[in-house]
N, CA, C and O atoms as a GROMACS GRO file, in nm:
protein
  588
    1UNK      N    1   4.887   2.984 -20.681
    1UNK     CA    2   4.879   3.017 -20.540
    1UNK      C    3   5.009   3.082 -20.491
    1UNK      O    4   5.021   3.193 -20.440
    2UNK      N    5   5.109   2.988 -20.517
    2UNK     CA    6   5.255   3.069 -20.475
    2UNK      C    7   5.300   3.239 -20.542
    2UNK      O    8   5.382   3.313 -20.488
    3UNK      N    9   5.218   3.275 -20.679
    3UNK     CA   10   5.253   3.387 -20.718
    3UNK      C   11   5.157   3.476 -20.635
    3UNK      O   12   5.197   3.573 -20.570
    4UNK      N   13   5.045   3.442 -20.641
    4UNK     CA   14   4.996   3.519 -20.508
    4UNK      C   15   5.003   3.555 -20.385
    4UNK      O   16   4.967   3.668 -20.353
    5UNK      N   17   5.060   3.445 -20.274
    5UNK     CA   18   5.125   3.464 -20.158
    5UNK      C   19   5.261   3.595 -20.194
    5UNK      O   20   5.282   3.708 -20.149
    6UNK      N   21   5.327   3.514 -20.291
    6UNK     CA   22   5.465   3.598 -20.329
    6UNK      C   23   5.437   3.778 -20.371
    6UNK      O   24   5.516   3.865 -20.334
    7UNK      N   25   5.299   3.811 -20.461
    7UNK     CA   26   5.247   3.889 -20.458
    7UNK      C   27   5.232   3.987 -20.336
    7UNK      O   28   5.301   4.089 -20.337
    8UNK      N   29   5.164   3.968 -20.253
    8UNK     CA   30   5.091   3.966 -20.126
    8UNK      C   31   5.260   4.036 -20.053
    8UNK      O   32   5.308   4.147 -20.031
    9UNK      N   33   5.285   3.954 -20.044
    9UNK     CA   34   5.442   3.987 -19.961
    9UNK      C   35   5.516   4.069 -19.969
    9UNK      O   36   5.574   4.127 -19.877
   10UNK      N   37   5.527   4.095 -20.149
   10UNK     CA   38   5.580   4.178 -20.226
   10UNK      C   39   5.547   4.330 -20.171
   10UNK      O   40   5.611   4.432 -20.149
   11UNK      N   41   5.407   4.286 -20.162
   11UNK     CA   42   5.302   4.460 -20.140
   11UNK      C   43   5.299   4.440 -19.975
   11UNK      O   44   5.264   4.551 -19.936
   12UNK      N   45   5.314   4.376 -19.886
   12UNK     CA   46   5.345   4.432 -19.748
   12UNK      C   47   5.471   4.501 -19.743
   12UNK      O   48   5.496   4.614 -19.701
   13UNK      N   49   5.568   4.390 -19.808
   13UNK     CA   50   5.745   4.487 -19.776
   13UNK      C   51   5.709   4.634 -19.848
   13UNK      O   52   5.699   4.737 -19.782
   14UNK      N   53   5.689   4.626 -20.012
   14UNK     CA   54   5.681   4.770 -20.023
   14UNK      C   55   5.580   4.856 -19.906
   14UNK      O   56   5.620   4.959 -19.853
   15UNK      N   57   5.517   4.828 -19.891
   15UNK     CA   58   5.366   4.918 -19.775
   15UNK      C   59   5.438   4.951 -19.660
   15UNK      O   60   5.417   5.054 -19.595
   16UNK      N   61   5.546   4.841 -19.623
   16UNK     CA   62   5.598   4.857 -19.486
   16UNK      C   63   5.727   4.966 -19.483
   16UNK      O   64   5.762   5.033 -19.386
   17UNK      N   65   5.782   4.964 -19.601
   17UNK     CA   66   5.934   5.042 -19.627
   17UNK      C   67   5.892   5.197 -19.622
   17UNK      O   68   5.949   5.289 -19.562
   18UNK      N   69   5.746   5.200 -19.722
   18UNK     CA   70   5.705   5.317 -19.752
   18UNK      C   71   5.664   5.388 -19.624
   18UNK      O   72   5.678   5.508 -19.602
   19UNK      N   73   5.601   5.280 -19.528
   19UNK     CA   74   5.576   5.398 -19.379
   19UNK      C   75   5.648   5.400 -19.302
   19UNK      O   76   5.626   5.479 -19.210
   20UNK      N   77   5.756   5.326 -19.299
   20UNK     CA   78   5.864   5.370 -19.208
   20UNK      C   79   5.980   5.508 -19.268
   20UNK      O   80   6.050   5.584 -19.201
   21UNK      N   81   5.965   5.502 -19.399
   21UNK     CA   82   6.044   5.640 -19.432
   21UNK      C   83   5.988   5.749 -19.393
   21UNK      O   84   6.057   5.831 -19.333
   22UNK      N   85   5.841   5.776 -19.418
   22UNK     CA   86   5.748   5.852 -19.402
   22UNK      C   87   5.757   5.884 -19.240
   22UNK      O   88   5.720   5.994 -19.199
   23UNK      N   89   5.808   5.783 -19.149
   23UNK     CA   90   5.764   5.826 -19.018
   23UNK      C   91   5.886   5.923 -18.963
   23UNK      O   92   6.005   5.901 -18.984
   24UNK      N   93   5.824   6.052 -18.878
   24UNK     CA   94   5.861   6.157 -18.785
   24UNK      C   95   5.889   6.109 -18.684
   24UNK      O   96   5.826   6.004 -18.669
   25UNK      N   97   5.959   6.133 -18.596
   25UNK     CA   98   5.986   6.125 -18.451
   25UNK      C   99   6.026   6.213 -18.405
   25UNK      O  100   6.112   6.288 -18.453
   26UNK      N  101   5.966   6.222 -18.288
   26UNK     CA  102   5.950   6.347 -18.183
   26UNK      C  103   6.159   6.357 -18.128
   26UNK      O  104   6.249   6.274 -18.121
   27UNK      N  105   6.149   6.471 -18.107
   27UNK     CA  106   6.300   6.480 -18.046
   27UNK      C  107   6.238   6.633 -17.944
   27UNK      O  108   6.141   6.703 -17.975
   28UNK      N  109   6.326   6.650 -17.828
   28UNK     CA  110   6.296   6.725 -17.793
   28UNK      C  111   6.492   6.832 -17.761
   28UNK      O  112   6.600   6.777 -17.784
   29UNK      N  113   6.481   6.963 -17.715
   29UNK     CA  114   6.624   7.003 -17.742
   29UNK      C  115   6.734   6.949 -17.684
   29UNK      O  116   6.851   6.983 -17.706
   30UNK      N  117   6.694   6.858 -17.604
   30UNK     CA  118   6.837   6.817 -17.524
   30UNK      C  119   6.854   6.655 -17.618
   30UNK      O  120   6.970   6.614 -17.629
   31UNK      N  121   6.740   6.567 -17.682
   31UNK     CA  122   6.831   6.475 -17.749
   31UNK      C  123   6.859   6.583 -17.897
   31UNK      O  124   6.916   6.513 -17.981
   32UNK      N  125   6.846   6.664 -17.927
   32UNK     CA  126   6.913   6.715 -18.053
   32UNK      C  127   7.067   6.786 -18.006
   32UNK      O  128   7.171   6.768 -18.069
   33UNK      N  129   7.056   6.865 -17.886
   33UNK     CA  130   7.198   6.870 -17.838
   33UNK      C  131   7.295   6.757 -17.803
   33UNK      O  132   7.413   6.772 -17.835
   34UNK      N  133   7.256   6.644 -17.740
   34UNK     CA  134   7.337   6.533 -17.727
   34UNK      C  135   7.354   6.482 -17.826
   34UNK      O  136   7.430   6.386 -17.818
   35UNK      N  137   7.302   6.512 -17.958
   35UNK     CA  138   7.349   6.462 -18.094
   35UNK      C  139   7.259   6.298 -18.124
   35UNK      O  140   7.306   6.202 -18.186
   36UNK      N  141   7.134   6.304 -18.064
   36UNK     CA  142   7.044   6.175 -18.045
   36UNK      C  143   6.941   6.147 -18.203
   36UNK      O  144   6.881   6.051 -18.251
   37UNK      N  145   6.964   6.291 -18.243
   37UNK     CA  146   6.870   6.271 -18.401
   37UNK      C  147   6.964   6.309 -18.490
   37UNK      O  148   7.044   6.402 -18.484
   38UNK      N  149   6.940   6.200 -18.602
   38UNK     CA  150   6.973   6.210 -18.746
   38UNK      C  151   6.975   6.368 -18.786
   38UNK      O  152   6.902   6.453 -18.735
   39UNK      N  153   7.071   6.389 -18.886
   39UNK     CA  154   7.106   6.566 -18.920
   39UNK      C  155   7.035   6.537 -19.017
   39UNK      O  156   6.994   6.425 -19.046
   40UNK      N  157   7.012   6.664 -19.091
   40UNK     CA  158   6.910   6.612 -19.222
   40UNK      C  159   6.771   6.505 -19.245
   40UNK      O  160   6.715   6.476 -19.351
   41UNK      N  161   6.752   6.476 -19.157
   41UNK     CA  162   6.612   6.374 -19.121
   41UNK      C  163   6.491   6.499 -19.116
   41UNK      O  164   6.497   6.614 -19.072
   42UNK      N  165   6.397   6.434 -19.172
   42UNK     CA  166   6.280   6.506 -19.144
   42UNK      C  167   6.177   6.463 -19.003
   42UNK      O  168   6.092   6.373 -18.998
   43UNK      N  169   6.228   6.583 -18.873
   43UNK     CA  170   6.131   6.536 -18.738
   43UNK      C  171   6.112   6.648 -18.690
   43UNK      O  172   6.148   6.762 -18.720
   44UNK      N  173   6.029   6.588 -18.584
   44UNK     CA  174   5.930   6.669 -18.528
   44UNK      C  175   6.009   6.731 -18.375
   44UNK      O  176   6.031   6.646 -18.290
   45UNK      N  177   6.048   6.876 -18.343
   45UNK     CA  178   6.104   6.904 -18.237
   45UNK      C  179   6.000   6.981 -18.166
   45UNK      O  180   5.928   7.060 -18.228
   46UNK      N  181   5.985   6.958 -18.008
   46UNK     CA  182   5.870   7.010 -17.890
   46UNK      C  183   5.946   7.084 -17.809
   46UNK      O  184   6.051   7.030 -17.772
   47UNK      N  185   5.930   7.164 -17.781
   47UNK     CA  186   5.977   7.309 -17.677
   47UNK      C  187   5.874   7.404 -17.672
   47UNK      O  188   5.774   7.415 -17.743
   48UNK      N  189   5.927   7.495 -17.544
   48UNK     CA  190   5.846   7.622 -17.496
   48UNK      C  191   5.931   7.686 -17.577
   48UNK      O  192   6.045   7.645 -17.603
   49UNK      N  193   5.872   7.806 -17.628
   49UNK     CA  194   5.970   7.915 -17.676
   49UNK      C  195   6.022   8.021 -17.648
   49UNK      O  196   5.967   8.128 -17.675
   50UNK      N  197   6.152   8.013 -17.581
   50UNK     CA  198   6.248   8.098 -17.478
   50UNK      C  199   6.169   8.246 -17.484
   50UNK      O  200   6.144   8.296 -17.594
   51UNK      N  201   6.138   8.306 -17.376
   51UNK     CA  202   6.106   8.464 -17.342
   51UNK      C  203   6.200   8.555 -17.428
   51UNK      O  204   6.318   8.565 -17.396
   52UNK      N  205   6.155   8.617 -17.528
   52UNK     CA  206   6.292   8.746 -17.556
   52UNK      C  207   6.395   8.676 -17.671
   52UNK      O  208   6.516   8.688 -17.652
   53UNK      N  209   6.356   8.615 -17.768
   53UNK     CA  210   6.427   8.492 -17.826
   53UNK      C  211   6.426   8.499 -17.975
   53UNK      O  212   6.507   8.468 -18.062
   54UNK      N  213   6.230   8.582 -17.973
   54UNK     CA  214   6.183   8.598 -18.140
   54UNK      C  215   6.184   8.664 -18.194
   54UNK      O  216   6.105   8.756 -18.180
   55UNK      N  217   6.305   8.661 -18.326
   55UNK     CA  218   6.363   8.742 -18.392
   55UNK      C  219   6.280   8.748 -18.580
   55UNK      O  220   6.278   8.651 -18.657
   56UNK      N  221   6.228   8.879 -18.607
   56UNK     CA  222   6.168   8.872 -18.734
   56UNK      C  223   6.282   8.930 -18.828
   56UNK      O  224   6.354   9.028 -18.811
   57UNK      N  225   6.275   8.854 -18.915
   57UNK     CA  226   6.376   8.907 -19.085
   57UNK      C  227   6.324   8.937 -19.158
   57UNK      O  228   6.203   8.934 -19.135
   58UNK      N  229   6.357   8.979 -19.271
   58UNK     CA  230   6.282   8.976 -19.438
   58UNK      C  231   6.162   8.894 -19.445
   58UNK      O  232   6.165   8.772 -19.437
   59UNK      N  233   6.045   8.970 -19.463
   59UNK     CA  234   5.930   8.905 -19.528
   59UNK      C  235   5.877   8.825 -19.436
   59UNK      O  236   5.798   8.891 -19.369
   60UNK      N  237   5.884   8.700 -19.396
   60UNK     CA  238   5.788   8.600 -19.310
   60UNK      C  239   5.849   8.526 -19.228
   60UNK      O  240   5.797   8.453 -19.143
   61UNK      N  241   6.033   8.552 -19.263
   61UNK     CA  242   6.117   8.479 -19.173
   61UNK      C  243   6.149   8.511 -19.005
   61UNK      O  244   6.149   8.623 -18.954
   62UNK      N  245   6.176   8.378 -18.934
   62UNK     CA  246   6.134   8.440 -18.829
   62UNK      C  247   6.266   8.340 -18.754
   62UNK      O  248   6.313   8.247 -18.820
   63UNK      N  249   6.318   8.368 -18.616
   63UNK     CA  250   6.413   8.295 -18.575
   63UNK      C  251   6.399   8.289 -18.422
   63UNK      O  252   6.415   8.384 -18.344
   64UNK      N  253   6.372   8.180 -18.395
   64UNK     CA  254   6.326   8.188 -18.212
   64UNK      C  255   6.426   8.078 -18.158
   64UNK      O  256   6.498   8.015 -18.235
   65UNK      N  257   6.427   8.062 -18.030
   65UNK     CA  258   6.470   7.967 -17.957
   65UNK      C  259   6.408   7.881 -17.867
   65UNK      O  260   6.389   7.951 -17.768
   66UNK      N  261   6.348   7.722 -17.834
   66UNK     CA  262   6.293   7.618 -17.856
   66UNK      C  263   6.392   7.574 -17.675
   66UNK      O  264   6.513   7.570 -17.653
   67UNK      N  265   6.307   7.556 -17.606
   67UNK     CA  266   6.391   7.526 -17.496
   67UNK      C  267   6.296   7.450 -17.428
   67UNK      O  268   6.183   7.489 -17.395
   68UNK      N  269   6.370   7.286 -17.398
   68UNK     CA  270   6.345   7.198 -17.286
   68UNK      C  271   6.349   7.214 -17.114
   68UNK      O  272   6.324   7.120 -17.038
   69UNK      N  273   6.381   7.338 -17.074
   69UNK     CA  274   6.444   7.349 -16.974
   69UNK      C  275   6.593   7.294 -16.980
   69UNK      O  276   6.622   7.411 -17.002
   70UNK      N  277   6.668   7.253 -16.982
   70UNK     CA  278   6.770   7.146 -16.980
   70UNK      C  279   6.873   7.215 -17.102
   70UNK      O  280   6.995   7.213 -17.083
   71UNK      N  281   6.821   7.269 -17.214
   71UNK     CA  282   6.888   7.276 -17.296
   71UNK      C  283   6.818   7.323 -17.438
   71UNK      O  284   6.705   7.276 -17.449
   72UNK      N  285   6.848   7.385 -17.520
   72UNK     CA  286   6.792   7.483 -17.630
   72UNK      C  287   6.846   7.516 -17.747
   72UNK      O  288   6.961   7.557 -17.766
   73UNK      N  289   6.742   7.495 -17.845
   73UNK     CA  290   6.789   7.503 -17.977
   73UNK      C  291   6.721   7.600 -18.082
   73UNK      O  292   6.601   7.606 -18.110
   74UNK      N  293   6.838   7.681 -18.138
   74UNK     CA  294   6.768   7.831 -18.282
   74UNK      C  295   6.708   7.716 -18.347
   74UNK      O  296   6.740   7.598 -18.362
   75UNK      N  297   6.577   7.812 -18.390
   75UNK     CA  298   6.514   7.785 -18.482
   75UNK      C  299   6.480   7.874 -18.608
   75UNK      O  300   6.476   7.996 -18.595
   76UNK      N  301   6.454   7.813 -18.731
   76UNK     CA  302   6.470   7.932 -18.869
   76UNK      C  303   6.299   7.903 -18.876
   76UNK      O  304   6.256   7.806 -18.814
   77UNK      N  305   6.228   7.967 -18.932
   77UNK     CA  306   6.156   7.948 -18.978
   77UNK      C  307   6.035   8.056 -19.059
   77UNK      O  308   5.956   8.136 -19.009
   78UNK      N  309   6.059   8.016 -19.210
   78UNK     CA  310   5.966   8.102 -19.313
   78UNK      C  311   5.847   8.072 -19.348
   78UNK      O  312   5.816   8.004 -19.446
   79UNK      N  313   5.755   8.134 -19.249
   79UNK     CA  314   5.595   8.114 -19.329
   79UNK      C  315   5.543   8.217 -19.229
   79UNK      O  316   5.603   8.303 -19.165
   80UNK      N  317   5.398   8.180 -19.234
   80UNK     CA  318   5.337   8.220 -19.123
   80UNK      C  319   5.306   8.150 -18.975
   80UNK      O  320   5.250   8.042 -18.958
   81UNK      N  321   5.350   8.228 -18.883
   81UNK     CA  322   5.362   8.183 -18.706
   81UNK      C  323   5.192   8.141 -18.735
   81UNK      O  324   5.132   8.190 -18.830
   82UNK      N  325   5.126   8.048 -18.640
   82UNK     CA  326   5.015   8.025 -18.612
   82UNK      C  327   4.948   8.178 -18.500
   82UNK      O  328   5.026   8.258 -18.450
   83UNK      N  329   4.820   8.186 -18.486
   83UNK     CA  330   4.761   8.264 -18.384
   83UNK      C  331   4.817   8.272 -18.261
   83UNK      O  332   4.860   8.377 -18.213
   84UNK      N  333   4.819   8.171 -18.210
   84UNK     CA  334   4.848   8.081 -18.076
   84UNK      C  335   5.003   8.122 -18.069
   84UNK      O  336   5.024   8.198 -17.974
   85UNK      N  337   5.084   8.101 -18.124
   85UNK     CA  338   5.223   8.096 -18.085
   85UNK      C  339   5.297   8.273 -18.011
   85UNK      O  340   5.289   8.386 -18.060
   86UNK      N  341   5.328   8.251 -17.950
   86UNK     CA  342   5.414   8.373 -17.850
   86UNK      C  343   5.542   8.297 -17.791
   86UNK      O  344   5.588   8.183 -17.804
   87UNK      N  345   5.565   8.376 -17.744
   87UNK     CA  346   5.670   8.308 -17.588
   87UNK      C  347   5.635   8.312 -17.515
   87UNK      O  348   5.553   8.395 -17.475
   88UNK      N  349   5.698   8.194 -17.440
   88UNK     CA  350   5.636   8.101 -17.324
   88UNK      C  351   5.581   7.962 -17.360
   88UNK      O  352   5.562   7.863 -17.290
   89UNK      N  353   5.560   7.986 -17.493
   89UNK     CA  354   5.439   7.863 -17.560
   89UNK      C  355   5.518   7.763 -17.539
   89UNK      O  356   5.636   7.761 -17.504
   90UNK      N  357   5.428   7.661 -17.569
   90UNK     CA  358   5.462   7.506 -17.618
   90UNK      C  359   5.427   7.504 -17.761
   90UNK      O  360   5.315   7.538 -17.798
   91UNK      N  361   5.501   7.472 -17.826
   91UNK     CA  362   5.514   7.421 -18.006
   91UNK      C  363   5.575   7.283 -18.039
   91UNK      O  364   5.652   7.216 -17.970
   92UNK      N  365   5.529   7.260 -18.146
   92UNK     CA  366   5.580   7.144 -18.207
   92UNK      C  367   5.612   7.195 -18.342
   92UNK      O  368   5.519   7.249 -18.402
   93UNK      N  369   5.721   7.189 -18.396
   93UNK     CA  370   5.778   7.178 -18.501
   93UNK      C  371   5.814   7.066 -18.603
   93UNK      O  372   5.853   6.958 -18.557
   94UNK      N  373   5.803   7.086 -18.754
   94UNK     CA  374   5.822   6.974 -18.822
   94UNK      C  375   5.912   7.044 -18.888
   94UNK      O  376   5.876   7.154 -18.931
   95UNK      N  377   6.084   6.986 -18.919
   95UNK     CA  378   6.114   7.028 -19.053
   95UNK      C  379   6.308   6.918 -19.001
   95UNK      O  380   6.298   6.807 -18.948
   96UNK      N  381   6.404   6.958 -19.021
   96UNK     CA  382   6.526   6.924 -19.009
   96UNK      C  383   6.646   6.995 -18.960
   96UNK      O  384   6.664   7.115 -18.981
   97UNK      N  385   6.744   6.905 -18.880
   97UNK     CA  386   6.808   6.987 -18.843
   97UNK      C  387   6.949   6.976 -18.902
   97UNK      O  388   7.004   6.869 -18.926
   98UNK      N  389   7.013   7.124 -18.928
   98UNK     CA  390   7.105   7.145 -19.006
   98UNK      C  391   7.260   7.069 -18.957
   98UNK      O  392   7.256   6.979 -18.873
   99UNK      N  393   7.359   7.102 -19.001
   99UNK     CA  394   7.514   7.073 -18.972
   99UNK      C  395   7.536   7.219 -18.871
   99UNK      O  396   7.619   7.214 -18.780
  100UNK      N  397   7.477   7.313 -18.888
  100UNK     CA  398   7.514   7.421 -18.758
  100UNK      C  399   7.444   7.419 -18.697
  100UNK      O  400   7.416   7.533 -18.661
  101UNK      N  401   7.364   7.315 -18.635
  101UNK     CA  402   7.262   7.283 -18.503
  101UNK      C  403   7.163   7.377 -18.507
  101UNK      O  404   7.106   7.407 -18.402
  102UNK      N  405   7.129   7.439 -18.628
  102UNK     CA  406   7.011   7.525 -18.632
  102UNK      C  407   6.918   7.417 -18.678
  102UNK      O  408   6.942   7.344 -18.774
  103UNK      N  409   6.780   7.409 -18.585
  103UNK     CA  410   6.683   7.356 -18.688
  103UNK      C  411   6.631   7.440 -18.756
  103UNK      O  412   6.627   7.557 -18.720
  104UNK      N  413   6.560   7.384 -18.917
  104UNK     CA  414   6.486   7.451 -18.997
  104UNK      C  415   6.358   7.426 -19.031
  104UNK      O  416   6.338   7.361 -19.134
  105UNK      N  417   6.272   7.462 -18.967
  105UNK     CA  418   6.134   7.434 -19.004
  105UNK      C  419   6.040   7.461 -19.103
  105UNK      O  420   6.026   7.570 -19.158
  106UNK      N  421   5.971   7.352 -19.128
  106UNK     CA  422   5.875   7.375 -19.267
  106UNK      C  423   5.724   7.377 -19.197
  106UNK      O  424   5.625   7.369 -19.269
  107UNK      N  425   5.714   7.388 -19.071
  107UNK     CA  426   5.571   7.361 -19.002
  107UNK      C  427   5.585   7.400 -18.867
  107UNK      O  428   5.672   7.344 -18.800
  108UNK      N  429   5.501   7.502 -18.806
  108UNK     CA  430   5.513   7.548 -18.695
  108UNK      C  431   5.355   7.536 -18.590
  108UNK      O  432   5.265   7.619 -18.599
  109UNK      N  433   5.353   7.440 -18.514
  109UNK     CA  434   5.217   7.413 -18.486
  109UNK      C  435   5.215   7.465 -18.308
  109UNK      O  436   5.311   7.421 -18.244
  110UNK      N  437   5.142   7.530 -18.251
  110UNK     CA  438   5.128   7.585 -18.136
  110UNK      C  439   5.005   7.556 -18.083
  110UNK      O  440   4.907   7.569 -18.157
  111UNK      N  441   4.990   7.520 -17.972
  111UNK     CA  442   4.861   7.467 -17.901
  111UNK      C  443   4.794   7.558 -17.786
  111UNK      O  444   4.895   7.594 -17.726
  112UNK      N  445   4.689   7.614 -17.721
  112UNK     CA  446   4.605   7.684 -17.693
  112UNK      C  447   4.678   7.685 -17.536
  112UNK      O  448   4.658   7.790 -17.475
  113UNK      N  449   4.730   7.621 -17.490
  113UNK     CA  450   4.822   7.617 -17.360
  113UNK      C  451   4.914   7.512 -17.330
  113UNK      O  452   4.908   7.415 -17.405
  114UNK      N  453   5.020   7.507 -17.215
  114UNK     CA  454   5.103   7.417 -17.206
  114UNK      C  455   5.056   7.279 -17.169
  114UNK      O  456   5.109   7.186 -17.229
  115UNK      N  457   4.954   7.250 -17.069
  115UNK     CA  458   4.904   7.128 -17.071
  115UNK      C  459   4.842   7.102 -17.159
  115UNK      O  460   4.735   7.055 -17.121
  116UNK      N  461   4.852   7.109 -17.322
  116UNK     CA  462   4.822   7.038 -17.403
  116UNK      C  463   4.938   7.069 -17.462
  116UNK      O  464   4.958   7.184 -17.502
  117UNK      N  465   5.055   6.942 -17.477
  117UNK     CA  466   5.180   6.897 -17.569
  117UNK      C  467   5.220   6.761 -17.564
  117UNK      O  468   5.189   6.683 -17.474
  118UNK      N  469   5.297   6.730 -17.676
  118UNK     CA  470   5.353   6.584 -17.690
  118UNK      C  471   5.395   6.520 -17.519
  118UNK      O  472   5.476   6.567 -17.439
  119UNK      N  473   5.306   6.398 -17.505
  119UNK     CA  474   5.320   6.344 -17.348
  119UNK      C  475   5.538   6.360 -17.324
  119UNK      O  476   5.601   6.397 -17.225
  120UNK      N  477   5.586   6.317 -17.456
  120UNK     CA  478   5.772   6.300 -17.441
  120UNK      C  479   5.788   6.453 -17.363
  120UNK      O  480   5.836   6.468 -17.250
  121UNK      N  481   5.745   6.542 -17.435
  121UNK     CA  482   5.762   6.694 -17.404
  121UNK      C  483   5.737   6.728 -17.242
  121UNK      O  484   5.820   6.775 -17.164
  122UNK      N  485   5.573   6.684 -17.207
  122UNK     CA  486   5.538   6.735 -17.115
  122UNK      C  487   5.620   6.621 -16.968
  122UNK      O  488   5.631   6.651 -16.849
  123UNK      N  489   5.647   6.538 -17.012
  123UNK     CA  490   5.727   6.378 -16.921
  123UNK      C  491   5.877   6.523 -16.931
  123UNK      O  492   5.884   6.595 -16.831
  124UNK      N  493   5.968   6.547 -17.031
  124UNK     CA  494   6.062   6.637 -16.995
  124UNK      C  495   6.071   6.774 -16.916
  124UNK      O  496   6.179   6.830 -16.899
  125UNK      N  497   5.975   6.813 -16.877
  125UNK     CA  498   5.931   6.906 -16.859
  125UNK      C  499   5.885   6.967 -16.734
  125UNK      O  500   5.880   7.082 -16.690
  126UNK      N  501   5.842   6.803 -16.673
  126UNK     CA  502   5.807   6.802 -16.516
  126UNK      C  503   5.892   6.736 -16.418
  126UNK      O  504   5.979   6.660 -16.460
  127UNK      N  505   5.876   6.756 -16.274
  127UNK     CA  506   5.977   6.728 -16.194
  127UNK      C  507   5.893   6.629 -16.072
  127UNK      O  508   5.771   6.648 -16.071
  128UNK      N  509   5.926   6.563 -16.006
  128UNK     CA  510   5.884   6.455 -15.949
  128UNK      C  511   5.709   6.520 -15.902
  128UNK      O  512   5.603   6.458 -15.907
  129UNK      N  513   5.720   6.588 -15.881
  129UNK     CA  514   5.589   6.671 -15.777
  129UNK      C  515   5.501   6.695 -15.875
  129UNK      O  516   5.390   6.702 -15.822
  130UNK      N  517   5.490   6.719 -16.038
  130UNK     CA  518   5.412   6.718 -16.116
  130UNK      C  519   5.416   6.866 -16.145
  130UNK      O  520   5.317   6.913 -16.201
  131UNK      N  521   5.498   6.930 -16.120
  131UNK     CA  522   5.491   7.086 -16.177
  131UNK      C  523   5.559   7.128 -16.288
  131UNK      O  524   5.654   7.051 -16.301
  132UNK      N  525   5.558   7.214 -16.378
  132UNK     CA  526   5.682   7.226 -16.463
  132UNK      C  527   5.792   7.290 -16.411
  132UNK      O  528   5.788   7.387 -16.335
  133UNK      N  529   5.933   7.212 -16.469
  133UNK     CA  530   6.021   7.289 -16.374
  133UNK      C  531   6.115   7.347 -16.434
  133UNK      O  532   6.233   7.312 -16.430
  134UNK      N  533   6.047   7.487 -16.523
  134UNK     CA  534   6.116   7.586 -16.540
  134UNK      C  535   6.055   7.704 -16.658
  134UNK      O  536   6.085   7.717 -16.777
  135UNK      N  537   5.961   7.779 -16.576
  135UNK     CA  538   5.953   7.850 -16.644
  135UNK      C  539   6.004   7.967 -16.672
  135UNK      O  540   5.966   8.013 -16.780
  136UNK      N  541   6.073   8.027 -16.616
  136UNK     CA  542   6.204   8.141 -16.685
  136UNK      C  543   6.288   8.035 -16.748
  136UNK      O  544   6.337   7.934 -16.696
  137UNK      N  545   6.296   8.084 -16.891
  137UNK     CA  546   6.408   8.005 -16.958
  137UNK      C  547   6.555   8.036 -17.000
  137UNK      O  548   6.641   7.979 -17.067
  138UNK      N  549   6.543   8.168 -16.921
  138UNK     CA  550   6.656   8.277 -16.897
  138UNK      C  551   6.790   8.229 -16.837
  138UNK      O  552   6.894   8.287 -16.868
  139UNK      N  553   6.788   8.111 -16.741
  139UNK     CA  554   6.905   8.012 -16.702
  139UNK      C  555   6.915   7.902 -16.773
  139UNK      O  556   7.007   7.828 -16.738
  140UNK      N  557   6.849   7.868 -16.860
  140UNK     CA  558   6.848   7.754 -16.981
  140UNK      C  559   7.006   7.794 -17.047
  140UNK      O  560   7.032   7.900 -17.104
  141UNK      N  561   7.097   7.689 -17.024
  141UNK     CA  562   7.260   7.681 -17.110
  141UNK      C  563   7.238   7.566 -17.219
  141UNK      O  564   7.191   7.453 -17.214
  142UNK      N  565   7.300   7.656 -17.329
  142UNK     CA  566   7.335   7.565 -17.436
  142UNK      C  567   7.449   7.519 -17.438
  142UNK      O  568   7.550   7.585 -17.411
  143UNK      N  569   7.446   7.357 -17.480
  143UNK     CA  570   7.611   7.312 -17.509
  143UNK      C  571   7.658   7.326 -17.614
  143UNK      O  572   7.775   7.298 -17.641
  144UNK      N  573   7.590   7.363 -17.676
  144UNK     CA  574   7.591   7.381 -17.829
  144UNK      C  575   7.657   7.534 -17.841
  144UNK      O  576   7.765   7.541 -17.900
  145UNK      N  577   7.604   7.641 -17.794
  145UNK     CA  578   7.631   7.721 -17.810
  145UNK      C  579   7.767   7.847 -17.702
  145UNK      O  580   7.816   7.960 -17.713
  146UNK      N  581   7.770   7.755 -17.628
  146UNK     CA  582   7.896   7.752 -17.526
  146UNK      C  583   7.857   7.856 -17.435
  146UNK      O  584   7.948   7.911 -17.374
  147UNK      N  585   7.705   7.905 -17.408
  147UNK     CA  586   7.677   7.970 -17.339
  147UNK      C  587   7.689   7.980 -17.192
  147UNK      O  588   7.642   8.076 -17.132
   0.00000   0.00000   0.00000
C-alpha cells in the first residue's frame, strides 16, 4: 500500500513540475519594459501593432512594433504573418524576450478585431468610460528606447 501511495505522489510531483514549466504567461509591453518578465522565458506578449512600424527583411522576416498604449516593444519575427494581421491590430505573440529588449517570436496569432483579445490586454487598454484609450500609437514613448 505505502509503495503505491508513494507511487501515486511520485507521478503528481512529476505531472505537476512538468505543467508548470510548460506554462506561458501573458505579459503585455509595459510589464516587459518595467523589466516584470523573465529574459529568455518562453511567453506570450498582447499589443496593437503601432501604425507605420512593419518592417519586411530577407525572405519571411519581418520586424514590427507591439504597443500597449503606455509603452512599446520591437518585435523580430520569421515565418508567415497570419491573414488578419495589419496595423492597428491586436496580436498575441508567443516566443522570448532577448537581453536587447527585442522580443523574438516563434508564433504570431491575430484576431478578426480588437474586441476580441486577452481580457489582461483589453483591461490595459481601456480607460474608466470603457473606450480604448489610444488609438494613434504615434505618442506611444518607449523607456526602453529613450524616445
Amino acid at each position: 500500500m505505502g509503495v503505491l501511495v508513494g507511487g501515486i505522489a511520485l507521478a503528481a510531483v512529476l505531472g505537476f513540475t512538468a505543467f508548470r514549466k510548460n506554462m506561458m504567461y501573458f505579459y503585455t509591453p509595459s510589464d516587459l519594459v518595467a523589466q516584470n518578465a523573465p529574459k529568455h522565458a518562453r511567453l506570450r506578449l498582447g499589443g496593437l501593432v503601432e501604425q507605420g512600424s512593419l518592417q519586411r527583411g530577407e525572405g519571411l522576416l519581418v520586424s514590427f512594433t507591439l504597443a500597449d498604449c503606455a509603452q512599446k516593444v520591437k518585435v523580430r519575427y520569421d515565418g508567415i504573418l497570419p491573414d488578419l494581421f495589419r496595423e492597428g491590430q491586436g496580436i498575441v505573440a508567443t516566443g522570448q524576450l532577448g537581453d536587447d529588449g527585442q522580443f523574438t517570436a516563434e508564433e504570431v496569432l491575430a484576431k478578426h478585431d480588437e474586441n476580441y483579445m486577452p481580457p489582461e490586454l483589453a483591461k490595459s487598454l481601456t480607460t474608466p468610460d470603457g473606450k480604448h484609450s489610444c488609438a494613434p500609437f504615434k505618442s506611444v514613448q518607449s523607456a526602453s528606447s529613450g524616445e
